[in-house]
Every structure is written in structure tokens, then in C-alpha cells.
C-alpha positions in Angstrom: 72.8 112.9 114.0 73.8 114.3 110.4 75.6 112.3 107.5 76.4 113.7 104.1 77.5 111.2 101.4 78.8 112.6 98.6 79.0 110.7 95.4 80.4 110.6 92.5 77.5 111.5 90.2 74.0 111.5 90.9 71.5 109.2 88.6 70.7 111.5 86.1 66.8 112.1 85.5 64.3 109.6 83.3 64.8 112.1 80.5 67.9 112.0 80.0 67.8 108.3 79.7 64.9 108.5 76.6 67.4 111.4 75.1 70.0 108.6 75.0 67.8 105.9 73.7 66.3 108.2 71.2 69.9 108.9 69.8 70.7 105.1 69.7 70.5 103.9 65.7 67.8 100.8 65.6 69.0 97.4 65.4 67.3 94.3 64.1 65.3 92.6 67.0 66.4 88.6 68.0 65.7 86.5 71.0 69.1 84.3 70.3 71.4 85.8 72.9 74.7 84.2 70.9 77.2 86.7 69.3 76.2 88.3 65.9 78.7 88.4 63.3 81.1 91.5 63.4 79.5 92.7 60.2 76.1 93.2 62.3 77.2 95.9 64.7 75.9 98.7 62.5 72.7 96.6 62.4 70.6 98.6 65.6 71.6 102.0 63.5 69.7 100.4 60.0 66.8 98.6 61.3 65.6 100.8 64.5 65.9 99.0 67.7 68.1 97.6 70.1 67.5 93.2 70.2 65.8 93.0 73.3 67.0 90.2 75.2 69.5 89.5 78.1 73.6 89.2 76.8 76.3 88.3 78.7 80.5 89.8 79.1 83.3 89.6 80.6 86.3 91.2 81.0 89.2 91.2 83.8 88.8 93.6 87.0 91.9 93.6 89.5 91.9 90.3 90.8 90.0 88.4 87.9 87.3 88.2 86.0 84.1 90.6 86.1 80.8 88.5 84.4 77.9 90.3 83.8 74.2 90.0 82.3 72.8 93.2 80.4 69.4 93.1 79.3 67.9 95.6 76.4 64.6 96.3 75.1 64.2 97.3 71.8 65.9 101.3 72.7 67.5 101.2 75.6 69.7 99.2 78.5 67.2 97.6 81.0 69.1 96.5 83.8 73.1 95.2 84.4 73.2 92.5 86.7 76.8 91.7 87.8 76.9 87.9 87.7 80.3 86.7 89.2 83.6 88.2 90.0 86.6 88.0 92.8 86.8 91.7 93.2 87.8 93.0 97.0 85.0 93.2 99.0 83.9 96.6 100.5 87.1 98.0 97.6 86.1 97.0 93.9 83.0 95.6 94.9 81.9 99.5 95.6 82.3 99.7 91.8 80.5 96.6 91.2 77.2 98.2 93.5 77.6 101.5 91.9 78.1 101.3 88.0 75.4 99.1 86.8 73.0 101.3 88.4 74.6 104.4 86.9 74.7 102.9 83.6 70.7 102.5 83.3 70.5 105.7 84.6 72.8 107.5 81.9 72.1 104.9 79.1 76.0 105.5 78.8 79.4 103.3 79.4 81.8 106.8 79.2 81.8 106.5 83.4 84.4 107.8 85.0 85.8 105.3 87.2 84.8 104.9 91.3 87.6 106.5 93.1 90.2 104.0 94.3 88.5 101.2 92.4 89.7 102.0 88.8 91.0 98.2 87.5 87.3 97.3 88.7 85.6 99.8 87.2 87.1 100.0 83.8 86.6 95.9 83.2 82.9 95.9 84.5 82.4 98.3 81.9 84.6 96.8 79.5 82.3 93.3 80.0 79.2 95.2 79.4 80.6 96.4 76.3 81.6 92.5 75.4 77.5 91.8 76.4 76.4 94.5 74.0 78.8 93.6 71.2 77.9 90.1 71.6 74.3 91.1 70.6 75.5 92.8 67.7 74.8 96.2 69.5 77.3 99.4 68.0 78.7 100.4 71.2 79.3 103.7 69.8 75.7 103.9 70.5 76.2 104.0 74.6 80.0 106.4 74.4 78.2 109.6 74.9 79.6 110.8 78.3 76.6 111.8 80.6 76.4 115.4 81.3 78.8 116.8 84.2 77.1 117.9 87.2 77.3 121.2 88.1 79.8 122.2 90.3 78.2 124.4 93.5 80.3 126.8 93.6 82.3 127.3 96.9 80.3 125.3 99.7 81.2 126.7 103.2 80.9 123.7 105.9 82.1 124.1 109.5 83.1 121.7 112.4 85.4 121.5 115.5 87.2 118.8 114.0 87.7 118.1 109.9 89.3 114.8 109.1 91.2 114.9 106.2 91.2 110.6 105.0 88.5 108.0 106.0 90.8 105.3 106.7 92.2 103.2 109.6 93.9 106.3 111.5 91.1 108.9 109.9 88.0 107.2 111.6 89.8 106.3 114.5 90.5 110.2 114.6 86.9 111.1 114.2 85.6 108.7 116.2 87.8 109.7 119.4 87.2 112.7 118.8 83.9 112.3 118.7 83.3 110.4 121.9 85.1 113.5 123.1 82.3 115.5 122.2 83.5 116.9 119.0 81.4 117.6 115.2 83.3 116.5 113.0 84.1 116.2 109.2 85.1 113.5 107.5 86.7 114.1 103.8 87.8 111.4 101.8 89.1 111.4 98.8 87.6 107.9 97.0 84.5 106.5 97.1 84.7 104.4 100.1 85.9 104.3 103.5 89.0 102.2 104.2 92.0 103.6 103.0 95.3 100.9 102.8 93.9 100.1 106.2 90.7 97.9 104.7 93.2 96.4 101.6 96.0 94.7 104.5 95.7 91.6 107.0 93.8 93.6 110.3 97.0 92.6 112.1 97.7 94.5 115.3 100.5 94.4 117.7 100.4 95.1 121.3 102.9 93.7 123.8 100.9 93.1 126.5 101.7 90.0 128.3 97.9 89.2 129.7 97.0 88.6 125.3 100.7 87.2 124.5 100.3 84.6 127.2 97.4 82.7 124.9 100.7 81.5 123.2 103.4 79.1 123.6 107.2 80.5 123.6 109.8 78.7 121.4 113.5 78.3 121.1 113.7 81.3 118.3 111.3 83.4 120.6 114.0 82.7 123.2 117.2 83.8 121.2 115.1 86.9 120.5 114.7 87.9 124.2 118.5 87.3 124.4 119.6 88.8 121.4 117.8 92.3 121.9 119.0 92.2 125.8 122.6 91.6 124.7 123.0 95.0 122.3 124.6 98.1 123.4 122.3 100.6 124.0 122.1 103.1 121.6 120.4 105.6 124.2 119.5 106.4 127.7 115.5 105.2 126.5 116.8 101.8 125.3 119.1 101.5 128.1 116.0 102.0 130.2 113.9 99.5 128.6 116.4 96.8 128.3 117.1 96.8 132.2 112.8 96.7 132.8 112.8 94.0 130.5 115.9 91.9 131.9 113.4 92.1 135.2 110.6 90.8 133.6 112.3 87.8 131.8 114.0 86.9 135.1 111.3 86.9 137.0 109.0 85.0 133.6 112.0 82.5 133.5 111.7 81.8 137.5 108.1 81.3 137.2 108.6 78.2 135.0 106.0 79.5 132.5 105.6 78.5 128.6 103.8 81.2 127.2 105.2 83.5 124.9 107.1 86.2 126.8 106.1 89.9 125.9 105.3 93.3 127.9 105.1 96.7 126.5 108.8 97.3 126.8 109.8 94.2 124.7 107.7 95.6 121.9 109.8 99.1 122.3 113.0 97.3 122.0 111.6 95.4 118.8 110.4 98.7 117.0 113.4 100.3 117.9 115.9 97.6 116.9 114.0 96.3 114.0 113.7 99.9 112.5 117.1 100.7 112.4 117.9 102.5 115.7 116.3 105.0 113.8 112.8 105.4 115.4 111.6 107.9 117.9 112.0 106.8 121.2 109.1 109.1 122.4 106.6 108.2 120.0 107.7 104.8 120.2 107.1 104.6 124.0 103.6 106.4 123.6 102.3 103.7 121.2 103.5 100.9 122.8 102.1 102.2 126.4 98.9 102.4 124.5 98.3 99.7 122.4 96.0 97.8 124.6 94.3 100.6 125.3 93.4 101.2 121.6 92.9 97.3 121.9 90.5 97.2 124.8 88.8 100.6 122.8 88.1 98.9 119.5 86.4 95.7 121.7 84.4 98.1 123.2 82.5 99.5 120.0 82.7 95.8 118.8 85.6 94.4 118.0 85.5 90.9 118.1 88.9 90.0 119.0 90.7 86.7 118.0 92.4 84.3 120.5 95.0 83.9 118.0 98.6 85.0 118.1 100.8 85.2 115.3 103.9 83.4 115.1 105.5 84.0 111.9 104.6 86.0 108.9 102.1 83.9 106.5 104.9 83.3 104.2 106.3 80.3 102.6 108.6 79.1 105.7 107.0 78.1 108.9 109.8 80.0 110.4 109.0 82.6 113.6 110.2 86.1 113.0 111.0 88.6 115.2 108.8 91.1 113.8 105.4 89.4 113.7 105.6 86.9 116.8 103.2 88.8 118.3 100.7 90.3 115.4 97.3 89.3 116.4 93.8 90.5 114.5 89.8 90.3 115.3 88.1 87.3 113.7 86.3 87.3 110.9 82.2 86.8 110.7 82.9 85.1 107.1 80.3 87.4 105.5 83.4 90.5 105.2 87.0 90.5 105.9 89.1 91.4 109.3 90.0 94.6 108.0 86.4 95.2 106.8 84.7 94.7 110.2 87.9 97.1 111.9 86.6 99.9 109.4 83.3 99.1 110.2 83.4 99.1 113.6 84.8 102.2 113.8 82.0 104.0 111.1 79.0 102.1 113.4 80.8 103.6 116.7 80.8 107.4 115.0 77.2 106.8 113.3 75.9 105.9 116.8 77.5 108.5 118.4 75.2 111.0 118.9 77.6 113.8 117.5 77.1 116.0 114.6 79.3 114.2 112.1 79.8 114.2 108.3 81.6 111.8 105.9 82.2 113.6 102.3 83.4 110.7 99.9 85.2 111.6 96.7 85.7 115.0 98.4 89.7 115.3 98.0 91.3 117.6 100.4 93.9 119.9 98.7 94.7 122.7 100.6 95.0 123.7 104.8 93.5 127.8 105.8 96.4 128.9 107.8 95.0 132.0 110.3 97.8 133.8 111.9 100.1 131.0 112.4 97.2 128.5 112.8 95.3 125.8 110.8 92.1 126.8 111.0 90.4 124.5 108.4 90.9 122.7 104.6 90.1 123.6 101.1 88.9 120.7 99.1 87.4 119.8 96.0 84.2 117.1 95.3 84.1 115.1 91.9 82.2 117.2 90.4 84.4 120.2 91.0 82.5 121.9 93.6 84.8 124.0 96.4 84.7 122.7 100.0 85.8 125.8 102.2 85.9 123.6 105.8 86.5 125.0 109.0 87.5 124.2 111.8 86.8 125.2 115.4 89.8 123.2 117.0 92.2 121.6 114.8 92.6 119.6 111.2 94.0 115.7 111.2 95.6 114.5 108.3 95.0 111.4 107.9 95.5 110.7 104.2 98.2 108.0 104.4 101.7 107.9 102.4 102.8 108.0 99.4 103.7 104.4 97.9 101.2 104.9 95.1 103.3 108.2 94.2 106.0 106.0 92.5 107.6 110.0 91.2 107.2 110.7 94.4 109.2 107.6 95.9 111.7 109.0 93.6 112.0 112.3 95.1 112.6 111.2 98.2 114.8 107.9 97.5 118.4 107.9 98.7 118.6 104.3 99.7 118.4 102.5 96.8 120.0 102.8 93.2 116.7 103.2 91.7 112.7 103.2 92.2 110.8 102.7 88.6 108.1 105.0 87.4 106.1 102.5 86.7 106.3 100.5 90.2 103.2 99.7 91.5 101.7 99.3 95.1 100.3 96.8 97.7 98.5 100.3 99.2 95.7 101.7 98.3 95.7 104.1 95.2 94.7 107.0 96.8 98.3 106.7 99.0 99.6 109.8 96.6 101.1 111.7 99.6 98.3 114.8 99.3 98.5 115.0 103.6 101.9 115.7 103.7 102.1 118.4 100.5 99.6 119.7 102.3 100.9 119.6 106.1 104.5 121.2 104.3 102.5 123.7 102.5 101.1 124.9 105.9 105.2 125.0 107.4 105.2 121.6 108.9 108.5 119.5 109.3 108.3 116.3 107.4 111.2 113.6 109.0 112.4 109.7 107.3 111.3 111.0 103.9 113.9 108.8 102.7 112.3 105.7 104.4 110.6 103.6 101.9 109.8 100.0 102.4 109.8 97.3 99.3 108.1 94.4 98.8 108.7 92.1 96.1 106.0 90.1 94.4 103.0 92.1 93.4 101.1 91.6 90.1 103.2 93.7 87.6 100.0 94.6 86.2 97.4 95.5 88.7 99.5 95.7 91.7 98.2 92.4 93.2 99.4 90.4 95.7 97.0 87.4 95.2 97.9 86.7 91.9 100.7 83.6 92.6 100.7 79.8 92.1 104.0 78.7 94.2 106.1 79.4 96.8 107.4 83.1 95.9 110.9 81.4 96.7 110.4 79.2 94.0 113.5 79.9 90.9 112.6 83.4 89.9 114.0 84.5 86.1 114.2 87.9 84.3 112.6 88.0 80.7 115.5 86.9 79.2 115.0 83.6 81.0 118.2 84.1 83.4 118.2 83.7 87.5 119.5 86.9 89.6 118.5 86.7 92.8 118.9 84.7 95.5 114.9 84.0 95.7 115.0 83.8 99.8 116.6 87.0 100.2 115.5 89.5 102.4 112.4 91.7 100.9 114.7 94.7 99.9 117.3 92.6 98.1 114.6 90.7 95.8 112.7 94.0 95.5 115.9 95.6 94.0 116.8 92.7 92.2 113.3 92.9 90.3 113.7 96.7 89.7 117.1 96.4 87.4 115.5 93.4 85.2 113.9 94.4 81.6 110.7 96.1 82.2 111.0 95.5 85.4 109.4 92.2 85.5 110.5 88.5 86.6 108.7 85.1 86.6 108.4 82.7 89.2 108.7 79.1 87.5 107.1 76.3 88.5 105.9 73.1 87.9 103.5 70.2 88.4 105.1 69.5 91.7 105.6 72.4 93.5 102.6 74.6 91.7 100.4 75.2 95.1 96.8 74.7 93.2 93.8 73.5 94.5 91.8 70.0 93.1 89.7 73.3 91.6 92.7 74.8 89.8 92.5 77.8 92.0 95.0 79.7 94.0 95.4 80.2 97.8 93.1 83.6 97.0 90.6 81.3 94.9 91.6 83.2 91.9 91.3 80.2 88.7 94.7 79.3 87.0 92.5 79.3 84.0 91.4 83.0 84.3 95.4 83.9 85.5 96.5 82.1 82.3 93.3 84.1 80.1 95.2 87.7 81.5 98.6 87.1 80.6 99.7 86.7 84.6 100.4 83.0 83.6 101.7 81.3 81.7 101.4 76.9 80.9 103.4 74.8 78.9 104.0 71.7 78.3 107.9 71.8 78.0 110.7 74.4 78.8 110.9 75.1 75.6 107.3 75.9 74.5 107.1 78.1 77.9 110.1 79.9 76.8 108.5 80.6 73.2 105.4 82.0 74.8 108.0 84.2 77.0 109.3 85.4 74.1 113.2 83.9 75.6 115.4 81.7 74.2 114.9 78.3 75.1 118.5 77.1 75.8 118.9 80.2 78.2 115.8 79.3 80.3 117.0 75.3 79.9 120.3 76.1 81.1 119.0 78.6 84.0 116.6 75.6 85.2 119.3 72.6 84.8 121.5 74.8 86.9 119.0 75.7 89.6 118.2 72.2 89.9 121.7 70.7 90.2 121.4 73.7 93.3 118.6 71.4 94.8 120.4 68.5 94.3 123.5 69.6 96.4 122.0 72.0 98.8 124.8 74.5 97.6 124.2 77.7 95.6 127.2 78.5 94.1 125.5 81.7 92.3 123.6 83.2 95.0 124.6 81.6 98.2 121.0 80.5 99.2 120.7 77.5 102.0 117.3 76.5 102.0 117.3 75.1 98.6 116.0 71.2 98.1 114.9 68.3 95.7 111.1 69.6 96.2 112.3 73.2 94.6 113.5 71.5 91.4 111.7 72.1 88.3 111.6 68.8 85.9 107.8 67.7 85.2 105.3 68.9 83.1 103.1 70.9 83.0 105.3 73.8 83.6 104.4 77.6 85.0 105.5 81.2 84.7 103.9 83.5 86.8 104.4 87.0 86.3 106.2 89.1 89.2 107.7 92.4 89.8 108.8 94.5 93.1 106.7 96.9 94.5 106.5 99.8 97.2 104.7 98.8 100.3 104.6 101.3 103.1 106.7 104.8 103.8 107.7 105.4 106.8 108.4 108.7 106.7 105.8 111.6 106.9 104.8 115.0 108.5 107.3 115.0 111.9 104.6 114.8 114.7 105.0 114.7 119.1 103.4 112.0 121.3 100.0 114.3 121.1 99.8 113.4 117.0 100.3 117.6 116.7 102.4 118.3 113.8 105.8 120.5 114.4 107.8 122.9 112.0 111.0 123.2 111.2 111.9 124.6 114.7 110.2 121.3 116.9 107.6 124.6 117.4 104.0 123.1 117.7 101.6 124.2 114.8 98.4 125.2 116.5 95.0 123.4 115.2 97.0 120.7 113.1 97.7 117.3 113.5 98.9 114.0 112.0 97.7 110.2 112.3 99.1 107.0 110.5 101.1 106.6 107.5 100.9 110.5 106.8 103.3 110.9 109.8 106.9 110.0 110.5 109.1 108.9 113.1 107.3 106.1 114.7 109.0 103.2 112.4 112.4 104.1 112.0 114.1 102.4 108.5 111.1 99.1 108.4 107.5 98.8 109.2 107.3 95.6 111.4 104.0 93.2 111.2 101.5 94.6 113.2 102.6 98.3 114.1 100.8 99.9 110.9 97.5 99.5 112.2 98.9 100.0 116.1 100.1 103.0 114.4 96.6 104.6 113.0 94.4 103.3 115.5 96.5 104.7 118.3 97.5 108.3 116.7 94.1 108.7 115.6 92.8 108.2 118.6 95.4 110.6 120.6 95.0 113.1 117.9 91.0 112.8 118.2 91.4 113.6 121.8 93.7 116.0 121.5 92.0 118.4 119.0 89.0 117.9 120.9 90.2 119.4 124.0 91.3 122.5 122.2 
């Protein structure tokens, strides 16, 4: 078995770390770790030493902050011990492993930051720059950039399947295809493996009655059933699926049962209906037919399932929605997430293999070698600029994901909504740039639903966060100038759009004393301290209206009146403004101390991508198949229609990855 992992930068040799130290201007030694006046930072550079001792920083990563302890001798950095933070494990915490190594080993903080963990990087080296200043240390002394490696030149690799994204859908490729018998070739374009797939909740839907029947039906499961039986059918498929279905409820309804009603069909109808009509009915049927398949295939390399079924989105109502009654994920060990142990499961199942495989990290494809009609392989390029010429003996699958980090090219693409902000940020990973598909159209393929974009509201307007809250996200929600509007229950796409015409495109969600959802330890349902949210500006406290409108920079009669209004709302149960019908007394905001939390919309998944068939093998313009290329996962379109429903993302990568695994395997 043969694994390559390709890193950013190599630890530069002990040489290299003297040169450094030998550059750095002397500073006056002291065992008293507490912060030197500012005057002293040119103090190392007149007296000929660095004060040996250990320091501490810190400074805010993505979800919070990054503590760390740097120790010095009298010339150079010892050692950087990362002491606390909330970073996402197997994500930022990739960062946190890597940089305090490679900061000995260069004696330098001008990093570049890990790929796909940038907030991470940027404030552990920011807090080791607090520890040094804080020893009265010139950090001038450690902003000499470490010398680039080398690029190779052009590196030729060949295998009979490349991978082009280490994600969900990208291992799940390599993996069936390897268990098929298949080298393959793994590129990724970051520095860990994971894609959006390791960032969401693991959840995965499969309508097979045999795992649905673990939970109870109830009266809005129920209307459901009837509902989707009762629609005219848009098509001969649906038509066909709604009669198998009426034949299964009858014949659940005469067996007196009280599980939850599902079977593969139901869950066609659902995608179908829930996306719009707009879905492929082919594709549809494929993934659906598999799904506990792919289920029974990731238990079988480990997976440890959880008994647990859905019933409603974890959300601020208890209420059961059509689109996640049915969402189900592994459990959790408690040392690494749900998503974490699907990622790993897959990587263990490919490492154990037996088949020639390498994963290239921070090797970013860029390019597909066309042949005669064919894709016979991908250009790519590693960190340190090297050429990857990579061939392939039986076919490329992209696996790269969408394009919701690629807010410009959101824009493009947008014809369903007035506008998208440059500046919106993502609940996806930041690598979701849409590379696969520029590539896939580059090399003739169809792309279909370009125009299929799904919002979510609510993400740290910062970072891109969605852990980041204090109270219900329904709570009264306010643009900077302190006024309400939006009705706060609507549906994602209304709030999301709402959000995008405020100011800046920002909101606040206010709360107060009441209805603010922290624990006895001040901390959020994510564990993240109101204290360190209030420290990063995501917060704000107060101890009246006013004062919290001063520190918003509003005017205090505007926010007053807003909040007077809303809670005369609560009082009636009518919302004269906005029309909502869920408001009550529990919603109003009257006691001190008083929150804003900062909010904006964001863009969570695209449904549209490269246009694929049921064997993941991408088509051009003509429904002609392109020989040696294929598509798994949020690169591809088709499968969703106009909204991604809980569950069917990761149903969606697991089970075209594994078809196009097979598939190119076979060639």
C-alpha cells in the first residue's frame, strides 16, 4: 500500500532556524513573564538576547479564542504549546497541530495559512505574536517569511482512477473504486480531508421502512403522507410512485402499526415535491433505490450507526418537518464528531484496502487532459507551485463540491433573488469555490440548476459561523439602524433576503435576561463563552436599551420604539407588521441585562452543478456521455431540484461517489 501526503511546507533544516536567531536583535533577559512596557519592544535588538522564559497570547480563531504558551531562550522560539481553544476538531484544529511546529522550525510567524483553516491560522499566530509582545519581544524580529520551497517542476503521477476532492462524495469515490480493484489518486485541495461534508450534522436519509420503523408516526407525519398522495402528478415517474406508495400506506394503515411510515418511494415523492418539481426523476429514483445500500456499505467498514431518527430539524420549534422526519446519523464515540468518524471511516476503509492509493493534500486540481474526446487525466498544482500532470487509466471524478464560498460566483449564476452580496459568507467549507465544475465546463460538460442556490440566514457575519448565537434565532431581529424587517419565523429564503438589503448586510438578534439561552457557565449551546462572544464584537451587553443602542451605534428611541412595538406583538399574539403567529409573552424583551448578537444571511448549499446520469458520468451539451469523466456530490446537478432537504446531501455524496467509483472502475 502507498500514501503520499503532501504538505504545505516542510520543516525547514536546523540551520535555517540559527540563521533566524542569529538575525534576531538581543533583548534584556527576565524571568517575570508579565508584559513589558511598550517602550521595551526594541529592548532584544539593544541588549542581545531574547528573555528566556515561557509567555502567554491570545487572539480569536473562528469560533473563539486561540491561548497559547511560547517559550524562548535567550535567541530563539523554543517551543509553542497551544493551551486552549474551541476550534473545529479535525478543521482548525489541523492548524492548531501544524503551525506551532512550523514556527520553531522557521523561527518565523509570516506562515501562510493551512488551507481551508485560515480564521484558525491567522489568530494562533496572531496570539503568539500577543505572547512575544507581552515579553517585550520586537516581533519584527520573527516577520521574515521562511524561504519557499522549490517547486519540482512538472511531476508525472499515474492511476486508473484520480479523485479530484477528499471529501464526503471524493472518498466515498476512491474508496468504491477501490474495493473495485482500482489505484487511485486522491487530490485535495486544503490541508485536510473532509470537505463541507466533515463541517455539517453526519445526517443521512434513506427511506427504508426496516430503519424508519425505530420511530413513532404522528399526526403531522400523517398529513404529510396525505398531502403528497393528494397532488397531481407532475409526470408519468411521480404518477408511478404515488400509486406504489398509496399501496404501502394502505396496507401500513391495515396493519394497525405506529411506526413512522417510510419506503423508498415516499422519500422520491419528498425530494421531488420538496425541490420544486424540479429534480430529476432518474437520479432521484437511483439514490433513493440506493440509500440503504450506501447505508449498509458505510456499517460495513465501521460505521456505527445510531438508533435515532430525526423528527424535526434541530431548530428553535419542536415542530416535525417534512424534510427532516427521517434524517438519521452514526453516533458519536465523544472523542470526534459524527461527521468526523464518516470521513474517517471511509480514509481507514481505503488505507486498509490493499490498493495502490495516494492522497495529495494542498494539491489543487485546476485543469482536466482531454484525449480525443476523452478525459484522460488532471492538471494540478501543490502549495509550493509544483505541476501535477495525473493520469488516468479509466476515468477522473470530480468531487470538489459547489460553489457557496464563491459569493461572485453565486452572483453569476443568481436569477432568483434581487441580490446575493459580495461579501456573503458560507456555512460550507472554504474550499467550495466551484473549481470541479470550471473545470468539468472547460472539458465540454453540461452544467444544469446553476441558478439553484440555497440561503440560510444566521451565520456569524464575520467568520461565517453558525455557533456563534445566544437565543432563539426567532427571537426580534433589527437592522443597524435599530428597526424590525422581517417576520423572524419566516421561511429560510425570506429572512436570508431580508438580511441581504439591511446596511452592511448585517442584523442583530435582541435578547434579554429571559429569553438569552446561556448556560449556569455563561456559555452557548456550542460551549462558546458569552464573555469571549462579547471580547470579538459578535455581542453585545447592556444594561438598558439605550446604552445597547449607544454601543450599536443607533438611536436609542428607534431601537425603544422597535422593542415597545414587538412586545405589544407578544402581548396580543397579532403582528400587525409582519403577520407572524407564533409570537408570545416569553419573546418579549423588557429585563436587563440586554443582548445583541450579530447576524447576517448566508449561502448554504447549490444545487446545481455539472449535469450527470444515474452512473455519476458527466454529459455535454447534447445528453452525449463524456468518456473517462464523472461527477459526485455538490459538484453535480439535478438530484435536488430548487432546495436541498435534511439528510439528502450526504445521501447525495456517499451514494454518487460510490456509483461513480464503480463505474470508472469497470472501464
Amino acid at each position: 500500500m502507498k500514501r503520499t501526503w503532501i504538505s504545505r511546507a516542510a520543516a525547514l533544516a536546523l540551520c535555517l532556524m540559527l540563521l533566524l536567531a542569529g538575525c534576531a536583535a538581543p533583548a534584556e533577559s527576565t524571568d517575570d513573564p508579565t508584559p513589558a512596557p511598550t517602550e521595551s519592544a526594541e529592548t532584544p535588538a539593544e541588549e542581545g538576547g531574547l528573555p528566556a522564559g515561557t509567555y502567554t497570547g491570545s487572539a480569536n480563531g473562528f469560533h473563539g479564542p486561540i491561548e497559547v504558551e511560547v517559550t524562548l531562550d535567550d535567541s530563539s522560539i523554543v517551543s509553542v504549546e497551544v493551551t486552549s481553544h474551541t476550534e473545529t476538531e479535525n478543521v482548525g484544529t489541523v492548524a492548531i497541530e501544524r503551525l506551532p511546529e512550523e514556527i520553531v522550525s522557521t523561527q518565523s510567524l509570516a506562515l501562510d495559512a493551512v488551507a481551508g483553516c485560515t480564521f484558525t491560522s491567522e489568530g494562533l499566530l496572531e496570539a503568539v505574536k500577543n505572547a512575544l509582545e507581552s515579553a517585550g519581544v520586537d516581533v519584527n524580529l520573527f516577520m521574515t517569511a521562511p524561504e519557499e520551497e522549490a517547486p519540482q517542476g512538472e511531476v508525472e503521477k499515474t492511476a486508473d482512477v484520480v479523485v479530484v476532492g477528499g471529501g464526503g462524495a471524493g472518498l466515498a469515490a476512491a474508496l468504491s473504486a477501490a474495493e473495485n480493484g482500482a489505484s487511485v489518486i486522491v487530490l485535495e485541495k486544503t490541508g485536510m480531508l473532509g470537505g463541507t461534508t466533515i463541517l455539517g450534522g453526519a445526517y443521512y436519509a434513506t427511506g427504508n421502512q426496516e430503519i424508519s420503523a425505530k420511530a413513532e408516526m404522528n399526526d403531522k407525519m400523517r398529513e404529510d403522507v396525505a398531502n403528497i398522495l393528494a397532488l397531481e402528478p407532475e409526470n408519468d415517474d411521480m404518477a408511478r410512485w404515488q400509486d406504489t406508495v398509496r399501496e404501502q400506506y394502505d396496507a401500513y394503515l391495515a396493519s394497525g402499526e405506529t411506526y413512522m411510515f417510510d419506503s423508498e418511494e415516499y422519500h422520491m415523492l419528498q425530494i421531488y415535491a420538496d425541490g420544486g418539481f424540479l429534480g430529476d426523476t432518474a437520479l432521484i429514483e437511483r439514490l433513493c433505490s440506493i440509500s440503504r445500500e450506501c447505508y449498509d456499505w458505510l456499517a460495513g467498514y465501521g460505521l456505527p450507526w445510531s438508533d435515532e431518527v430525526i423528527g424535526g430539524k434541530a431548530s428553535d420549534t419542536t415542530a416535525v418537518v417534512l424534510d427532516a422526519q427521517r434524517a438519521r446519523r452514526n453516533k458519536s464515540n465523544g472523542e470526534e464528531s459524527h461527521s468526523a468518524m464518516l470521513i474517517h471511516v471511509m480514509q481507514k476503509g481505503l488505507e486498509d484496502s490493499g490498493v495502490e492509493h495516494e492522497i495529495l493534500l494542498e494539491t489543487a486540481g485546476t485543469e482536466l487532459i482531454v484525449e480525443n474526446g476523452a478525459v484522460t487525466g488532471v492538471i494540478a498544482t501543490g502549495s509550493d507551485g509544483t505541476t501535477y500532470r495525473v493520469h488516468a487509466n479509466k476515468g477522473v471524478i470530480l468531487a470538489t463540491g459547489g460553489f457557496s464560498a464563491n459569493a461572485e460566483m453565486c452572483q453569476e449564476y443568481n436569477t432568483l433573488y434581487p441580490a446575493i452580496p459580495a461579501t456573503a459568507k458560507t456555512t460550507n467549507s472554504s474550499a467550495a469555490t466551484g473549481d470541479g465544475i470550471k473545470m468539468a465546463e472547460g472539458a465540454g460538460a453540461a452544467l444544469i440548476d446553476m441558478e439553484l442556490i440555497q440561503l440560510w440566514p444566521h451565520l456569524n457575519p464575520f467568520t461565517g459561523s453558525t455557533d456563534t448565537y445566544i437565543c432563539a434565532k426567532n427571537n426580534l431581529m433589527v437592522n443597524p439602524e435599530g428597526v424590525r424587517f422581517v417576520n423572524e419565523s419566516g421561511s429560510e429564503t425570506e429572512v436570508t433576503c431580508g438580511m441581504f438589503e439591511q446596511t452592511d448586510g448585517l442584523a442583530y438578534l435582541i435578547s434579554d435576561a429571559n429569553n438569552t439561552t446561556l448556560d449556569a457557565e455563561g456559555k452557548n449551546s456550542a460551549g462558546l463563552s458569552i464573555d469571549d462572544m462579547i471580547a470579538d464584537g459578535t455581542v453585545v451587553k447592556a444594561d438598558t436599551l439605550e446604552d445597547l443602542a449607544a454601543q450599536l451605534n443607533m438611536d436609542p428611541e428607534v431601537l425603544k420604539s422597535t422593542v415597545d412595538a414587538f412586545n405589544a406583538a407578544c402581548d396580543s399574539g397579532e403582528d400587525a407588521e409582519f403577520g407572524r403567529t407564533d409570537l408570545t409573552a416569553a419573546m418579549k424583551i423588557t429585563t436587563a441585562p440586554f443582548y445583541a448578537t450579530a447576524t447576517s444571511g448566508g449561502l448554504h448549499h447549490t444545487m446545481g452543478g455539472v449535469h450527470i446520469d444515474t452512473n455519476a458520468r458527466a454529459l455535454d451539451e447534447n445528453g452525449e456521455v463524456i468518456p473517462g469523466l464523472y461527477a459526485a456530490g455538490e459538484v453535480a446537478g439535478g438530484f435536488h431540484g430548487n432546495n436541498r432537504v435534511s439528510g439528502n446531501a450526504i445521501l447525495e455524496a456517499i451514494g454518487e461517489g460510490k456509483i461513480a467509483g464503480a463505474d470508472a472502475a469497470s472501464r
